[in-house]
Phi, psi and omega in degrees: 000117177283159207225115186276092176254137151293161316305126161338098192262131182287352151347292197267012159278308159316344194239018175294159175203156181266132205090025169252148126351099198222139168243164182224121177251112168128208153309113176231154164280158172207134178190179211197198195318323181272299191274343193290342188257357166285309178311317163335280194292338157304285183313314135343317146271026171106303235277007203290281149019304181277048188190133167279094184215109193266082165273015169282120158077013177258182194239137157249151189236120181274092180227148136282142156280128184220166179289011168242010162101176162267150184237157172278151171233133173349108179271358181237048180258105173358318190287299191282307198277029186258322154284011198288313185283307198265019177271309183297299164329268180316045167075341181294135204232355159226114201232104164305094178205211126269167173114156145247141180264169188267156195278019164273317176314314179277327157303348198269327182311319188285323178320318182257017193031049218224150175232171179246177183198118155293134189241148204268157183306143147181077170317288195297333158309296211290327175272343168288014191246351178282099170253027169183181178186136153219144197275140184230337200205141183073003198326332165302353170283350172080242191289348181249018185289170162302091151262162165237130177271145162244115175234146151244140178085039186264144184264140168205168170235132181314145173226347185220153146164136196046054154098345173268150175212155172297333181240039165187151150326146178323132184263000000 
């Protein structure tokens, strides 16, 4: 199992395959249908800046926070993969979910050096793994707001990377 410290040196995104074995360590973000296309237009306009939010080298997890913890939620819901190309642009170099992505989706990863990872439903594993959680952005989506997670160990598997995918052929 290769062992993940935030923020990502594209090093260890090269040396990645799809079906490995990954723990993930450190801050990660998390959102999902309502906020992830606000976070878009904050980059976009610029506005990224007035919110402490570091996407060079971070991981988004397509989740809610909820007072039972978190679970993946489907990444290949319009909403959440639409962001996908410029969340990768803007530095984000891991994206956390379920699912298959469409094979525009994988080109566009491999483009950014950016991978995709399935993480497994397993709430109750994933919150003994939470060791802290605060709303950095929207707090008005309520649980679907922008958080940042402090976690150690959380297991995911590749699922997407350089153009390869798990649930398809080679782009």
């Amino acid at each position: 199992m290769t062992q993940i410290k935030i923020p990502i040196e594209e090093n260890i995104i090269c040396n990645l395959k799809v079906g490995d074995k990954i723990s993930i360590s450190g801050f990660i973000y998390t959102g999902r249908d309502a906020v992830l296309p606000k976070i878009v237009s904050l980059i976009q306009s610029g506005k990224i800046s007035e919110y402490d939010i570091q996407l060079q080298g971070a991981v988004i997890f397509h989740t809610a926070v909820s007072p039972a913890g978190v679970g993946p939620t489907s990444s290949n819901k319009l909403e959440i993969e639409s962001t996908i190309p410029a969340l990768s642009a803007a530095g984000v170099k891991l994206h956390l979910g379920k699912g298959a992505l469409s094979s525009e989706t994988i080109k566009v990863l491999k483009k950014y050096n950016s991978i995709y990872a399935v993480i497994p439903p397993v709430t109750a594993l994933l919150n003994s793994k939470t060791l802290q959680q605060k709303v950095v952005a929207f707090p008005e989506e309520g649980m679907e707001a922008f958080h940042v997670l402090e976690v150690r160990d959380y297991p995911a598997i590749i699922a997407v990377a350089h153009g390869k995918s798990i649930y398809e052929q080679a782009i």
